[in-house]
C-alpha positions as CSV (number, residue, x, y, z in Angstrom):
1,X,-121.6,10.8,38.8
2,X,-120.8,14.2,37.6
3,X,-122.1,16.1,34.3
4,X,-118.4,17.3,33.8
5,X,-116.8,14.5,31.6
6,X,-113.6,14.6,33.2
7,X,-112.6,11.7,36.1
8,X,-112.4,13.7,39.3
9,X,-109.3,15.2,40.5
10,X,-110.4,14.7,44.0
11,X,-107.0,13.8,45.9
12,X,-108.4,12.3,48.3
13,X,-110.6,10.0,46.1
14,X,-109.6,6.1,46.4
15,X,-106.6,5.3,43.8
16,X,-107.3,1.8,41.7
17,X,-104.6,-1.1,41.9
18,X,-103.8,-0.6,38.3
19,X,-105.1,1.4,35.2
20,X,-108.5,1.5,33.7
21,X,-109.7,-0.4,30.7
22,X,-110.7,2.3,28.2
23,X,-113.5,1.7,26.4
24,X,-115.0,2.5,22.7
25,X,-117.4,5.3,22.4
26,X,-118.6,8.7,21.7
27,X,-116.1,10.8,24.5
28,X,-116.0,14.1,22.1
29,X,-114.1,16.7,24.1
30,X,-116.2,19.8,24.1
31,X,-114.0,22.9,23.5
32,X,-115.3,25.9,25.7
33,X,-117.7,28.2,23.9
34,X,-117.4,26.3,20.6
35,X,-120.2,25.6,18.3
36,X,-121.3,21.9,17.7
37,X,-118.8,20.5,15.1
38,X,-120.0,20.8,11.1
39,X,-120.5,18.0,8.9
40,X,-118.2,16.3,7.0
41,X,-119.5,15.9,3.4
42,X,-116.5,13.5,2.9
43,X,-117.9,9.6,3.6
44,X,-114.5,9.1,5.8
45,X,-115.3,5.5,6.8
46,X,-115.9,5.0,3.1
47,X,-112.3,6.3,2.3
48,X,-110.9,3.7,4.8
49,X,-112.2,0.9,3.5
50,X,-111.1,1.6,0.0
51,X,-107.5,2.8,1.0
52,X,-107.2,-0.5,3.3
53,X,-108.4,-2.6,0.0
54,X,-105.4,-0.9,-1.6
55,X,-102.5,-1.5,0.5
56,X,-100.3,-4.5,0.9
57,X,-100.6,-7.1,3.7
58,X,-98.5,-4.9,6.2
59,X,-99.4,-1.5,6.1
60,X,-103.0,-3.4,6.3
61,X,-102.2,-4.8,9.1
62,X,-100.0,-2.0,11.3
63,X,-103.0,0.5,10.4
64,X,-105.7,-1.4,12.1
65,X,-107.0,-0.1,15.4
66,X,-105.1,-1.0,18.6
67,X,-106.0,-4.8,19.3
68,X,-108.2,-5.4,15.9
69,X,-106.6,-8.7,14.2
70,X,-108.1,-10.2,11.2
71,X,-110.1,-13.4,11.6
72,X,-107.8,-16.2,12.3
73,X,-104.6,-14.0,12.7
74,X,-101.6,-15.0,14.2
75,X,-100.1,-12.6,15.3
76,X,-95.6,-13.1,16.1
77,X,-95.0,-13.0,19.8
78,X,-94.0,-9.7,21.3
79,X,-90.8,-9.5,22.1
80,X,-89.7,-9.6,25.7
81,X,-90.0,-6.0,27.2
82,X,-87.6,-6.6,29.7
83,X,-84.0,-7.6,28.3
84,X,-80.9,-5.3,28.9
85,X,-78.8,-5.5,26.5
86,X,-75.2,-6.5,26.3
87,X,-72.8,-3.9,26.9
88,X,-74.7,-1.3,29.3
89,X,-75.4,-1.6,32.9
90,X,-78.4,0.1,34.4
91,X,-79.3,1.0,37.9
92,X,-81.8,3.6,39.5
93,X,-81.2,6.8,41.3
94,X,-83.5,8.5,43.3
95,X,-85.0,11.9,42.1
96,X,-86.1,14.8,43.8
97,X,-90.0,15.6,42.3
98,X,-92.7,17.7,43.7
99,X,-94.7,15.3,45.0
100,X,-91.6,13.1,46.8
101,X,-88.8,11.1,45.3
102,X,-89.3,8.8,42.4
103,X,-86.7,6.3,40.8
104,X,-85.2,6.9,37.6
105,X,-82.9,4.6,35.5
106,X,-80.1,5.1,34.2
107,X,-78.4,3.0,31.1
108,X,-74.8,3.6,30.5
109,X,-72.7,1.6,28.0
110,X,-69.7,-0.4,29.7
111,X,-67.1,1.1,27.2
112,X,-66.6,4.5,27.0
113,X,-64.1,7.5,27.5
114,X,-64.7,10.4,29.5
115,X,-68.5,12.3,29.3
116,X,-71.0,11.0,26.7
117,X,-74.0,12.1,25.8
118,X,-77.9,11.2,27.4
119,X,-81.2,10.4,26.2
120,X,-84.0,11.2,28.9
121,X,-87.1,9.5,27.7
122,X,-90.5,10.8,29.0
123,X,-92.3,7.3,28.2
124,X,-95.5,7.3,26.5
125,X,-98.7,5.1,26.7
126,X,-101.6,7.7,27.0
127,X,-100.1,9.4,30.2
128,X,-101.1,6.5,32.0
129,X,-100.0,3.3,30.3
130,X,-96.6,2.3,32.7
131,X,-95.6,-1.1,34.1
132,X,-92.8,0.3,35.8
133,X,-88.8,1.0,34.6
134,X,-87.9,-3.2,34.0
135,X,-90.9,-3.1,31.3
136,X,-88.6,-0.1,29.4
137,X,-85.2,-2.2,29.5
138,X,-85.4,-3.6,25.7
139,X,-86.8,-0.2,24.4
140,X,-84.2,1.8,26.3
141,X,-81.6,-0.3,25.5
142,X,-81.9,0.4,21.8
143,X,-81.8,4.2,22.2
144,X,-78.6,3.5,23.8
145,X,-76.7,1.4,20.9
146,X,-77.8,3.0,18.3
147,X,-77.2,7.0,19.3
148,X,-73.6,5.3,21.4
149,X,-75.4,7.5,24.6
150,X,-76.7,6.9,28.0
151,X,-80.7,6.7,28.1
152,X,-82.1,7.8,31.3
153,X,-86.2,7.3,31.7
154,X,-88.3,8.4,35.0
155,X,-91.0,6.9,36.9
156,X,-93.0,9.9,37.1
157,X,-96.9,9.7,38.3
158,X,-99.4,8.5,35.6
159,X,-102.7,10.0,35.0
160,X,-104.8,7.7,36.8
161,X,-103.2,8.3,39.9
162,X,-102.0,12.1,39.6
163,X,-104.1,14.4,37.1
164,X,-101.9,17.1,34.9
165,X,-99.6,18.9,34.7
166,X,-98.0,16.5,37.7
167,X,-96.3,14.3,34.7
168,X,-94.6,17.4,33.0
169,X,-93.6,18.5,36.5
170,X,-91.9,15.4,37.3
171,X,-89.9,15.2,34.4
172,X,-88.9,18.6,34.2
173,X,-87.4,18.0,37.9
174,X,-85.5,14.7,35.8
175,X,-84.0,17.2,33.6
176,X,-82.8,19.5,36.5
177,X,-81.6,16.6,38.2
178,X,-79.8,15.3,35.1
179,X,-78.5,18.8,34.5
180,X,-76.8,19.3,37.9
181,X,-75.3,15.9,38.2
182,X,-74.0,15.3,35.3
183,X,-70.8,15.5,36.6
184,X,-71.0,12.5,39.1
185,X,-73.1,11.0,36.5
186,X,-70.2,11.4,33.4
187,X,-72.7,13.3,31.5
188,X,-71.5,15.7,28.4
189,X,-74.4,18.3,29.8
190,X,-74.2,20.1,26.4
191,X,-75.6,16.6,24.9
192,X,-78.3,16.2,26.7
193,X,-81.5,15.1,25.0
194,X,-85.1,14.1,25.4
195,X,-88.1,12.9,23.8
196,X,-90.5,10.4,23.7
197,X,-93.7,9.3,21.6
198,X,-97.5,10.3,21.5
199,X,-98.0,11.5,25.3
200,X,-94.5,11.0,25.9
201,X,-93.6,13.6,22.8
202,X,-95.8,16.0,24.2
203,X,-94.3,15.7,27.7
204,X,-91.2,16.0,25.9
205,X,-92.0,19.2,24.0
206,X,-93.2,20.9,27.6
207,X,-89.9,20.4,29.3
208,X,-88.4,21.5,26.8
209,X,-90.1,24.8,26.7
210,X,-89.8,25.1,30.6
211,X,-86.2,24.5,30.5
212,X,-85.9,27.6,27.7
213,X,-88.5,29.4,30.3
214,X,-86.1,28.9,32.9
215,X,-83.2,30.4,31.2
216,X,-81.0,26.7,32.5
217,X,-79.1,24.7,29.8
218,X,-81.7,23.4,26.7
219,X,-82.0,19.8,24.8
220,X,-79.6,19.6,23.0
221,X,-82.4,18.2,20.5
222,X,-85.8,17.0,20.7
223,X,-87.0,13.6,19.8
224,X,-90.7,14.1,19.4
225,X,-92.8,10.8,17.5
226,X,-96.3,10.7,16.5
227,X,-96.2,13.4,18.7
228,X,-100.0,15.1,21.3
229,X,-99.3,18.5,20.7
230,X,-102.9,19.3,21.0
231,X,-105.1,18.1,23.2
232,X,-108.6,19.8,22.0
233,X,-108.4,17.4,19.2
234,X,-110.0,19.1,16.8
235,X,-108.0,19.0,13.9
236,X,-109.4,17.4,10.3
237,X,-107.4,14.8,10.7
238,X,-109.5,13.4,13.7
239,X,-112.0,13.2,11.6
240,X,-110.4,11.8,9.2
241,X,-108.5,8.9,10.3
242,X,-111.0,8.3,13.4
243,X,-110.9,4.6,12.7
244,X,-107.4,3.9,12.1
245,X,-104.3,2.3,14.3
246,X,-105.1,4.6,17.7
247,X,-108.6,5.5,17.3
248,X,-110.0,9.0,17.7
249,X,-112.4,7.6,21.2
250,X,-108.8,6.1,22.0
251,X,-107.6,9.4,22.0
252,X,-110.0,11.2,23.6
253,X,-110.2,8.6,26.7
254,X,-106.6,9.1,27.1
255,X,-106.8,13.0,27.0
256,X,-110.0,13.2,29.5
257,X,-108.4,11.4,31.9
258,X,-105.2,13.2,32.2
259,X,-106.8,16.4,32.0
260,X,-108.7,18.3,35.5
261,X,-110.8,19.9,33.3
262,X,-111.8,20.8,29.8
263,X,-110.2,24.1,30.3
264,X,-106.6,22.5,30.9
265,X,-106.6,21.9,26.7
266,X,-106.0,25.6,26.7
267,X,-103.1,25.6,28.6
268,X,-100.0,25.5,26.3
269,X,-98.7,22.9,28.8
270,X,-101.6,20.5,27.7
271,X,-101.1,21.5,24.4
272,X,-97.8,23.2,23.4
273,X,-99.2,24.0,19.7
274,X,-101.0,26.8,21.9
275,X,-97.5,28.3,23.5
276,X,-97.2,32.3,23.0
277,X,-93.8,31.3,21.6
278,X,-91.6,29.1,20.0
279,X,-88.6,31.2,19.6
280,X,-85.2,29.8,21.0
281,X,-86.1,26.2,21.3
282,X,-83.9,23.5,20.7
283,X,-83.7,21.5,17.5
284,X,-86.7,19.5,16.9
285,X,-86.5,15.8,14.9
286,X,-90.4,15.3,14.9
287,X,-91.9,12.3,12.9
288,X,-95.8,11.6,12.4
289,X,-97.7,8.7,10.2
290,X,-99.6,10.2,7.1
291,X,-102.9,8.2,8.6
292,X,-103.0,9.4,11.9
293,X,-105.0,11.4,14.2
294,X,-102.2,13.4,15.0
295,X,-101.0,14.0,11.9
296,X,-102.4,17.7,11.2
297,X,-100.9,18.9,14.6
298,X,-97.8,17.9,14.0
299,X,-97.8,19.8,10.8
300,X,-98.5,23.0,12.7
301,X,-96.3,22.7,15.2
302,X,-93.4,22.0,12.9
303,X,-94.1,24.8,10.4
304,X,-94.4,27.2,14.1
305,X,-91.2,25.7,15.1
306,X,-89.7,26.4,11.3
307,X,-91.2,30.3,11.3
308,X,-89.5,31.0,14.3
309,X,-86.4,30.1,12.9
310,X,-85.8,27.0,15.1
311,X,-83.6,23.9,13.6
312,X,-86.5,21.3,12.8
313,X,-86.3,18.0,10.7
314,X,-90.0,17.4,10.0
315,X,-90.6,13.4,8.6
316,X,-94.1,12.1,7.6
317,X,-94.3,8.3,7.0
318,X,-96.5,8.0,3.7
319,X,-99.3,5.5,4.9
320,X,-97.7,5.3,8.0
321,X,-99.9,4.7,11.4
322,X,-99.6,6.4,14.8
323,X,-95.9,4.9,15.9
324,X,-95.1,3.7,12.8
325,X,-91.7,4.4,13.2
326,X,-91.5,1.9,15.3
327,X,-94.2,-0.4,14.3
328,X,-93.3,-4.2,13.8
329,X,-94.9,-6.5,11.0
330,X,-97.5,-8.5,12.5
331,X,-96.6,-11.4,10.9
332,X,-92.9,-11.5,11.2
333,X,-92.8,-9.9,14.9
334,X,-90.0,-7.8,12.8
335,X,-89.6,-3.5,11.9
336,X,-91.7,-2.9,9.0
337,X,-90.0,-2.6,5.5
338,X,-90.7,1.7,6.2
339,X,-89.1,1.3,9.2
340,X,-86.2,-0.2,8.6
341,X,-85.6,2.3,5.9
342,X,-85.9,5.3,8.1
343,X,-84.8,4.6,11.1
344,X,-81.5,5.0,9.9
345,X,-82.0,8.4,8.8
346,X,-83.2,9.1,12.5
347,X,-80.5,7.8,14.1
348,X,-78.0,9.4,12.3
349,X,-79.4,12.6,13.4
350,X,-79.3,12.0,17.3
351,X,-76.4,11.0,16.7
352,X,-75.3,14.0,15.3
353,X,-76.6,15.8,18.4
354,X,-75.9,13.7,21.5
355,X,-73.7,10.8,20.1
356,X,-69.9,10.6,20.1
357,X,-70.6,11.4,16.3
358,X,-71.3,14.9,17.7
């Protein structure tokens, strides 16, 4: 097996039947040339412990790691991925990418008049976590009733099949596609959004700086949630919430194997914190949890996008995990009490920008 601690890039090497289990464990992503990290003198795990003593039985809960229940939990149900809602019909076109056609669905509501606005979401999960477009039904759906817009989400390749920057190429060929058949399609292309969370956020924040690049129409907004927009990972906050909802190994596994090389997390494409420029971008609605890794990146790349003079509504949930603007109560199966406060606020503003409110 190789030194390098990236998965090969080989493209000839034998693709597995489905995604790898990611595993626990010191995967630290070496930055070129750096020195070996310095010492916290802050006792982080310490800090955890106490703060989790402190909260109440949900925040607890929603800010353990991925898959960590208490003794003798039982959890609610998921909910069943796969339901279309009442009121839209969906169906799959075929899109034009650089490595061949891939399917893309589209959700439109029944009743409308004339052009409405669209939603592309560039799914997350770790660029690799997809079980295909019926598993995004109930997810996509919501987007769709609550911004009164059609949602349109890709199939594009995943990282354990295609290394970057394939996934940002795909859905930047979604966006042109969108873009010059919105006509046929009964798109409003001056409404056209996108966004997604975590990987899908960064993918998200790319496109959007390619479109600009490209001098073709721009988001109307940008819906980035506990957003990547660094993938060195080096930020206090990794350190600091290492051992929270996604875990900082978590992280890390997800970032080494979309990556060719430890020299892709210089590339502002990998990590869009690291662009030359942020001037001219479209608005920005980005939202990160107050205990997550991510946190201190998203900081940044909000007060980069606010310097430049570009419309940004930066939210941070206090307490708050990684996705815990979506996160459900454990026990209930239902949105957290956070959640269910502002959420509203959110939707409100994409409405604003690509909803008939607009």
């Amino acid at each position: 097996m190789s030194s390098d601690i990236y998965e090969s890039a080989d493209p000839a090497a034998v693709v597995p039947e489905s995604p790898p289990s990611f595993q626990s464990g010191p995967v630290r992503l070496p930055l070129p040339g750096a020195l070996p990290p310095l010492v916290s003198k802050i006792d982080y795990e310490a800090l955890r412990q106490r703060r989790m003593a402190e909260v109440d039985e949900e925040t607890h809960h929603i800010n353990l790691p991925f898959g960590m229940l208490p003794p003798g939990f039982n959890p609610a149900p998921p909910a069943d991925p796969h339901v279309l809602a009442p009121g839209l019909k969906a169906w799959n076109v075929e899109v034009p990418c650089p490595a061949g056609s891939l399917p893309m669905r589209i959700y439109m509501p029944e009743r409308r008049t004339g052009p409405i606005g669209l939603y592309l979401h560039t799914h997350g999960g770790g660029w690799a976590g997809f079980d295909g477009l019926d598993a995004c039904d109930t997810e996509n759906s919501g987007y769709a009733l609550a911004w009164g817009c059609a949602v349109a989400q890709l199939d594009h390749r995943v990282s354990w099949k295609a290394k970057f920057p394939a996934q940002v190429e795909d859905c930047f060929a979604a966006y042109k596609y969108i873009l010059d058949q919105a006509g046929e399609l009964q798109i409003d292309r001056t409404k056209i959004g996108i966004g997604g969370g975590c990987t899908g956020a960064n993918v998200a924040t790319v496109v959007s700086l390619m479109a600009r690049d490209a001098n073709i129409q721009k988001p109307a907004v940008q819906w980035l949630w506990t957003p990547v927009f660094d993938t060195r990972n080096n930020t206090r906050s990794y350190e600091e919430f290492a051992n929270y909802s996604l875990t900082r190994d978590l992280a890390e596994q997800a970032t080494r194997l979309y990556l060719r090389s430890k020299e892709d997390t210089w590339d502002w494409r990998a990590s869009p914190l690291l662009v030359p420029s942020v001037e001219g971008l479209s608005p920005a609605i980005i939202w990160a949890g107050e205990w997550e890794v991510l946190r201190d990146e998203s900081r940044a790349y909000a007060a980069r996008l606010k310097e430049a003079g570009v419309d940004v509504t930066y939210i941070e949930g206090p307490q708050q995990p990684h996705a815990g603007i979506y996160a459900l109560n454990r026990v209930t199966g239902q949105p957290t009490r956070y959640s269910r406060e502002t959420l509203p606020k959110i939707n409100a503003l994409m409405r604003h920008y690509i909803g008939p409110d607009s």
